[in-house]
BAKEVO-939842 format. One line per field, with one value per residue: chain; x, y, z of N, C-alpha, C, O in turn; residue number from 1; residue in three letters. Coordinates in steps of 0.02 Angstrom, whole numbers, m for minus. Layout:
mol <- A:...
n_px <- X:...
n_py <- Y:...
n_pz <- Z:...
ca_px <- X:...
ca_py <- Y:...
ca_pz <- Z:...
c_px <- X:...
c_py <- Y:...
c_pz <- Z:...
o_px <- X:...
o_py <- Y:...
o_pz <- Z:...
seq <- NUM:...
type <- ALA:...
//
This chain:
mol <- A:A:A:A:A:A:A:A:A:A:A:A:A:A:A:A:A:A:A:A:A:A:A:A:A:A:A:A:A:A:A:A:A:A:A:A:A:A:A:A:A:A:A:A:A:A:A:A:A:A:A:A:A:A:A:A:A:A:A:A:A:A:A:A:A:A:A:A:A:A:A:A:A:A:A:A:A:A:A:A:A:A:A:A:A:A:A:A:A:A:A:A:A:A:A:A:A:A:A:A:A:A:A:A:A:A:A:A:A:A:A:A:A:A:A:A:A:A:A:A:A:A:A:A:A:A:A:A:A:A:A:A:A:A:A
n_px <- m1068:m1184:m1361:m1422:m1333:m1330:m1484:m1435:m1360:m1444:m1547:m1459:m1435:m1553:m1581:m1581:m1560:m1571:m1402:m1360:m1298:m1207:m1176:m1051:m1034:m880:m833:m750:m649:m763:m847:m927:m935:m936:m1019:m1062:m1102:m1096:m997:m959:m838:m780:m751:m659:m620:m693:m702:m835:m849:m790:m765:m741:m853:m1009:m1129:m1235:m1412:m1535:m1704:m1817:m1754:m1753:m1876:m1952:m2086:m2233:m2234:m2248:m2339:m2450:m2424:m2497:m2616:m2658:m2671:m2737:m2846:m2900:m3008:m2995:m2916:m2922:m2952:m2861:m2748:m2805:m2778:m2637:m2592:m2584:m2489:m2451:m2499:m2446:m2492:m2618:m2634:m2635:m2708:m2824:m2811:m2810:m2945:m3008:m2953:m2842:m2713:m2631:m2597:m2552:m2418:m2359:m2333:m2287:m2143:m2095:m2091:m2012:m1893:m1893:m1870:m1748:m1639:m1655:m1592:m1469:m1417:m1427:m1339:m1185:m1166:m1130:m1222:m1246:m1359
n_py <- 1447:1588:1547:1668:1730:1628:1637:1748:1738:1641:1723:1831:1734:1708:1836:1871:1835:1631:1563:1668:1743:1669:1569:1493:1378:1357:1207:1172:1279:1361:1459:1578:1622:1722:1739:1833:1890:2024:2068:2042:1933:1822:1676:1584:1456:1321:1149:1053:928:959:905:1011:1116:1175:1227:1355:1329:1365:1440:1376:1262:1184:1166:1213:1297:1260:1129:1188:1265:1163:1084:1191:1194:1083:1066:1164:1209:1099:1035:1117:1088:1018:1124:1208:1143:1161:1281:1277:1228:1340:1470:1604:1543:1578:1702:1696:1592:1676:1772:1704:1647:1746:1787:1708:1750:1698:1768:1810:1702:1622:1674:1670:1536:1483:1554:1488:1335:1352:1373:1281:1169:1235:1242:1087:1049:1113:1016:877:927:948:1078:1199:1283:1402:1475
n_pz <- 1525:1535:1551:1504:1377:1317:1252:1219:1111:1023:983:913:818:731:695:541:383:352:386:367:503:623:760:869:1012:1119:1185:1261:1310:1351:1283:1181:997:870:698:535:411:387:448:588:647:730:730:653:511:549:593:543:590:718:892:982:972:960:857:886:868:740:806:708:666:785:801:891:871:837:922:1028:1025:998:1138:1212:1176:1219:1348:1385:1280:1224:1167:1037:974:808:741:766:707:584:568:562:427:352:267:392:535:647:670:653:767:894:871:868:1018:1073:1064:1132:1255:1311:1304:1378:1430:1354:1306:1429:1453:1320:1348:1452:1425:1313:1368:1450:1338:1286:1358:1385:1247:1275:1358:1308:1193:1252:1305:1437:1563:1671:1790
ca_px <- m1098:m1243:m1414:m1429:m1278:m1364:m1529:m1402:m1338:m1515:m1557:m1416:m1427:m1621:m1599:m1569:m1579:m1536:m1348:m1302:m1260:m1184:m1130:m1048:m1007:m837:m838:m663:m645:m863:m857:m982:m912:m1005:m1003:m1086:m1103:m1094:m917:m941:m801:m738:m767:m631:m648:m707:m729:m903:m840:m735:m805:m749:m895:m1058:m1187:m1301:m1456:m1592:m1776:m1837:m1703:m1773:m1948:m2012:m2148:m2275:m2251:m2265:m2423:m2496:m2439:m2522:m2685:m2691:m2666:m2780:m2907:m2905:m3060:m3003:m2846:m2957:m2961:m2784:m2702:m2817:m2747:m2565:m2593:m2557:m2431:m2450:m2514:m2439:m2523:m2717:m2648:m2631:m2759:m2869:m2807:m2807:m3024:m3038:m2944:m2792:m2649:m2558:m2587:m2510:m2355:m2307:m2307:m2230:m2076:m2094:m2087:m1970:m1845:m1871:m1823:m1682:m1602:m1639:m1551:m1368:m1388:m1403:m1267:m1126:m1183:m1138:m1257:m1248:m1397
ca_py <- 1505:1605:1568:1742:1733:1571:1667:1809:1695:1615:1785:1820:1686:1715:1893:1860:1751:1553:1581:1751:1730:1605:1571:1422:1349:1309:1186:1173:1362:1395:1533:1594:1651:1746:1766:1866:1924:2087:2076:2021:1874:1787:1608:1571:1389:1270:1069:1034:879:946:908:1058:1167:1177:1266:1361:1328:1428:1399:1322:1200:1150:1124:1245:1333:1219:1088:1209:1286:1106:1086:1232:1178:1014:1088:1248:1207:1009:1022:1151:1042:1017:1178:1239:1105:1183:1337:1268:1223:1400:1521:1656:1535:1598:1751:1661:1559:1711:1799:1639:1634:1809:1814:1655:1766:1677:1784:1808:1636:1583:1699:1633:1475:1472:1584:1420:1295:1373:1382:1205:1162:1259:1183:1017:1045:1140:986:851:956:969:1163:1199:1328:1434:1523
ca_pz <- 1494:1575:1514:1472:1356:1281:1235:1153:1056:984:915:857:736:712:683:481:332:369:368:368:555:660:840:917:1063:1122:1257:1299:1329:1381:1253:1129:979:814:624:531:343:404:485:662:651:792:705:577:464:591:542:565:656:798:949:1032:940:970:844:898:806:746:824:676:666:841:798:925:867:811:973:1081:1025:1034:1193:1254:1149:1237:1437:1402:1249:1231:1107:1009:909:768:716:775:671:518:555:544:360:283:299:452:549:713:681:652:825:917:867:902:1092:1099:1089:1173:1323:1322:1266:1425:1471:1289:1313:1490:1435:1279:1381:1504:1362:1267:1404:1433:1259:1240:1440:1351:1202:1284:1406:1254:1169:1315:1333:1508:1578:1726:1786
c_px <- m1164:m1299:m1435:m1397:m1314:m1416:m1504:m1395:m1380:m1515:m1513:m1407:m1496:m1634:m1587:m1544:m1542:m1458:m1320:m1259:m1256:m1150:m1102:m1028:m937:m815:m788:m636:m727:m869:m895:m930:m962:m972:m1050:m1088:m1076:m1031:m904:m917:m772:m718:m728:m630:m643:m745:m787:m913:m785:m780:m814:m805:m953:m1099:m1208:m1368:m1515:m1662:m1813:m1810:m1742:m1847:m1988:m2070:m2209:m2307:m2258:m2321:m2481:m2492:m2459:m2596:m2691:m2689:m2722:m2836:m2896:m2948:m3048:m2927:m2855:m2934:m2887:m2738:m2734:m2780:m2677:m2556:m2574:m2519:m2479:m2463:m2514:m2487:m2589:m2704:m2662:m2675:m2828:m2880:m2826:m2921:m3042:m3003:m2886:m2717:m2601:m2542:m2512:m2438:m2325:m2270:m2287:m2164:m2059:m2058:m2027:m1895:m1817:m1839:m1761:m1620:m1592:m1596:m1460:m1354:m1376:m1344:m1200:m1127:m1162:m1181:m1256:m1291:m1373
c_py <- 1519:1572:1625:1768:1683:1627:1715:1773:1657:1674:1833:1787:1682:1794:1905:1815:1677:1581:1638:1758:1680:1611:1492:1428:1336:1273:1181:1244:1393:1474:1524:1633:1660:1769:1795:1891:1999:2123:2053:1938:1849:1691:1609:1494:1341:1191:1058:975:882:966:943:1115:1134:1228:1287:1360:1376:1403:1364:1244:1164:1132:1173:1260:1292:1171:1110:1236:1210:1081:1129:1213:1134:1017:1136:1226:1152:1030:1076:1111:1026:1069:1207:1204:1124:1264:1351:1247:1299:1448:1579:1620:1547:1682:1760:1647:1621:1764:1756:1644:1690:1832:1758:1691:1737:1703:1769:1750:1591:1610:1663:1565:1461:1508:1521:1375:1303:1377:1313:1180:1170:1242:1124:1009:1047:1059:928:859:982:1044:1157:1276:1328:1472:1575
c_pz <- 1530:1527:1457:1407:1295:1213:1177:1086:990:966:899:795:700:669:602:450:361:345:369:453:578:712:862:971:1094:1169:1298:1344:1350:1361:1190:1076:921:763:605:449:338:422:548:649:688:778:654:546:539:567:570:628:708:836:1002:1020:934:909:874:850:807:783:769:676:747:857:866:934:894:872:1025:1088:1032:1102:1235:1242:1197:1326:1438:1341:1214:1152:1051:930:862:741:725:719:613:514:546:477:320:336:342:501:635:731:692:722:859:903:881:959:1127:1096:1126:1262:1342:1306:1309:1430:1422:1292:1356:1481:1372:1303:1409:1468:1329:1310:1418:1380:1254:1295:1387:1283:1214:1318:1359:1210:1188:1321:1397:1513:1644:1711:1815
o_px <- m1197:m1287:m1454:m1421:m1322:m1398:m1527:m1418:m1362:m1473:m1535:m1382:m1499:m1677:m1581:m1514:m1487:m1452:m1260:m1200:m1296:m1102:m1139:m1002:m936:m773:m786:m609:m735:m885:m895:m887:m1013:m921:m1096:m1043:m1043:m1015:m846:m957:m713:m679:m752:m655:m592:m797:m786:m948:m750:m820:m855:m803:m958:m1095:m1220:m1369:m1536:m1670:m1845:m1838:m1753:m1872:m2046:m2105:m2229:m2368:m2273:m2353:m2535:m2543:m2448:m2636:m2743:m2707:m2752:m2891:m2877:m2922:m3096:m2912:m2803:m2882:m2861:m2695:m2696:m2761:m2652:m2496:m2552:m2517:m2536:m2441:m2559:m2505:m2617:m2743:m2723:m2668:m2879:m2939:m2850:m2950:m3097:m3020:m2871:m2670:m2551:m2483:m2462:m2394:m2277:m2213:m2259:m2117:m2006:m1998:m1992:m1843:m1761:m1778:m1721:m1562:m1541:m1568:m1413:m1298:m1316:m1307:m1166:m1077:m1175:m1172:m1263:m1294:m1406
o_py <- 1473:1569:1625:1818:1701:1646:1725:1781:1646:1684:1882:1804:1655:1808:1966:1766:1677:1614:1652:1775:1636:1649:1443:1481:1274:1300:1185:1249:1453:1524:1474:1670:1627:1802:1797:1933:2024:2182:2044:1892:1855:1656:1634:1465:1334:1181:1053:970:838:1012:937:1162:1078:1285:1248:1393:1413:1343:1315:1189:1103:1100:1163:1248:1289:1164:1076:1237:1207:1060:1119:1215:1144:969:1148:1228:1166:1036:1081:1116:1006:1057:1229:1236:1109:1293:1406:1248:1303:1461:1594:1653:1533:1707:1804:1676:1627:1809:1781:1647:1695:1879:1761:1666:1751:1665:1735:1734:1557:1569:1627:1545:1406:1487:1496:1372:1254:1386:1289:1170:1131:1231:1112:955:1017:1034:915:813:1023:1068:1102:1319:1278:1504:1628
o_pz <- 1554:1467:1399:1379:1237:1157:1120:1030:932:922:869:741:644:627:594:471:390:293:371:458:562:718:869:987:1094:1204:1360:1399:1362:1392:1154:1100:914:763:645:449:292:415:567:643:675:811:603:594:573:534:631:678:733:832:1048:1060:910:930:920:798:852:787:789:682:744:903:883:982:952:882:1074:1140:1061:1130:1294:1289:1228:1360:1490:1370:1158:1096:1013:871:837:709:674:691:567:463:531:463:263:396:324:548:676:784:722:760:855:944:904:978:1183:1123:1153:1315:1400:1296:1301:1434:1435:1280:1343:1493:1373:1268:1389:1477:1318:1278:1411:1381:1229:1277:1355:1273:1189:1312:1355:1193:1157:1348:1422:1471:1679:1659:1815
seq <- 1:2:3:4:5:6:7:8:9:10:11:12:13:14:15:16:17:18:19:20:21:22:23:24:25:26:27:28:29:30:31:32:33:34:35:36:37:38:39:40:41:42:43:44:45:46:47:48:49:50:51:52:53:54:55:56:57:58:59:60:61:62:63:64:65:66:67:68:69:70:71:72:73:74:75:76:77:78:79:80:81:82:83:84:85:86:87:88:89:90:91:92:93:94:95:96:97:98:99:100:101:102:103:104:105:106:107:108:109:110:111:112:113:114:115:116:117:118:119:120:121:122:123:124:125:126:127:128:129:130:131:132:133:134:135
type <- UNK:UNK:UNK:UNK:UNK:UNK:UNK:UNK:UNK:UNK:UNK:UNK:UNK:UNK:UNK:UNK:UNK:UNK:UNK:UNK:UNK:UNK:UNK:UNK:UNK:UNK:UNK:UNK:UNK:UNK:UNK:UNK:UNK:UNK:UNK:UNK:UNK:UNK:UNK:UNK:UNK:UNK:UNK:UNK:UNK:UNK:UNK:UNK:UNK:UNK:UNK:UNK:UNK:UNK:UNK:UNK:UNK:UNK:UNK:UNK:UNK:UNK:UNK:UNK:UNK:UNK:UNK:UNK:UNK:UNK:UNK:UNK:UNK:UNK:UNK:UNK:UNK:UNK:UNK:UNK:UNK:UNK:UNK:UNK:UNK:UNK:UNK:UNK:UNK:UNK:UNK:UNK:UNK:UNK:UNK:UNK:UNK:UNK:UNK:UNK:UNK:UNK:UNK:UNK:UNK:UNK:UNK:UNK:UNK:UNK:UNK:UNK:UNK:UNK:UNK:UNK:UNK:UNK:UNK:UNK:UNK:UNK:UNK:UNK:UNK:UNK:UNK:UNK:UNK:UNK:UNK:UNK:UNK:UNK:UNK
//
């Protein structure tokens, strides 16, 4: 499966409530397939444990966010992790971060590299999860 194809597939399943959509994997055949509340069905009862199906999961489920904004804190504003980790205590908090980075002058910097980051991640996951990926 392309990368590109990958990526569809993540927001696809991001694009509404936990559950309403769903994509898997199928490694045997390197096809994406999608459900949907809505009607887009290509996925009919699949056993959680056959090994030919892959989830795709949502970005929460993968812990993104959060470790990637500290690893941008700790390459680009070391002394500032104090305060970033108070600003991960209440809800919006991606919106305080980013508005944080964004007067300290860092927006672009914070985009590139969470795109970077985030790409990493989601390689390391298909390759943990027999994904095959073609760029």
């Amino acid at each position: 499966m392309k990368y590109v194809d990958f990526i569809k597939a993540i927001v696809f399943v991001n694009s509404s409530k936990y559950g309403d959509k769903v994509a898997a994997y199928r490694k045997d055949t390197n096809e994406l397939l999608f459900r949907s509340v809505d009607g887009e069905d290509q996925i009919g009862p699949v056993p959680v444990s056959d090994p030919n199906y892959v989830f795709i999961p949502r970005k929460g489920d993968l812990h993104l966010g959060r470790d990637i904004v500290m690893q941008f804190v700790a390459e680009f504003i070391p002394n500032e992790r104090g305060y970033v980790d108070f600003l991960f205590r209440k809800e919006g908090a991606f919106s305080r971060f980013k508005a944080y980075v964004d007067e300290k002058g860092l927006l672009e910097k914070w985009y590139e590299f969470s795109e970077r980051q985030e790409e990493k991640m989601l390689r390391r996951w298909c390759s943990q999860n027999g994904v095959k990926l073609e760029d």
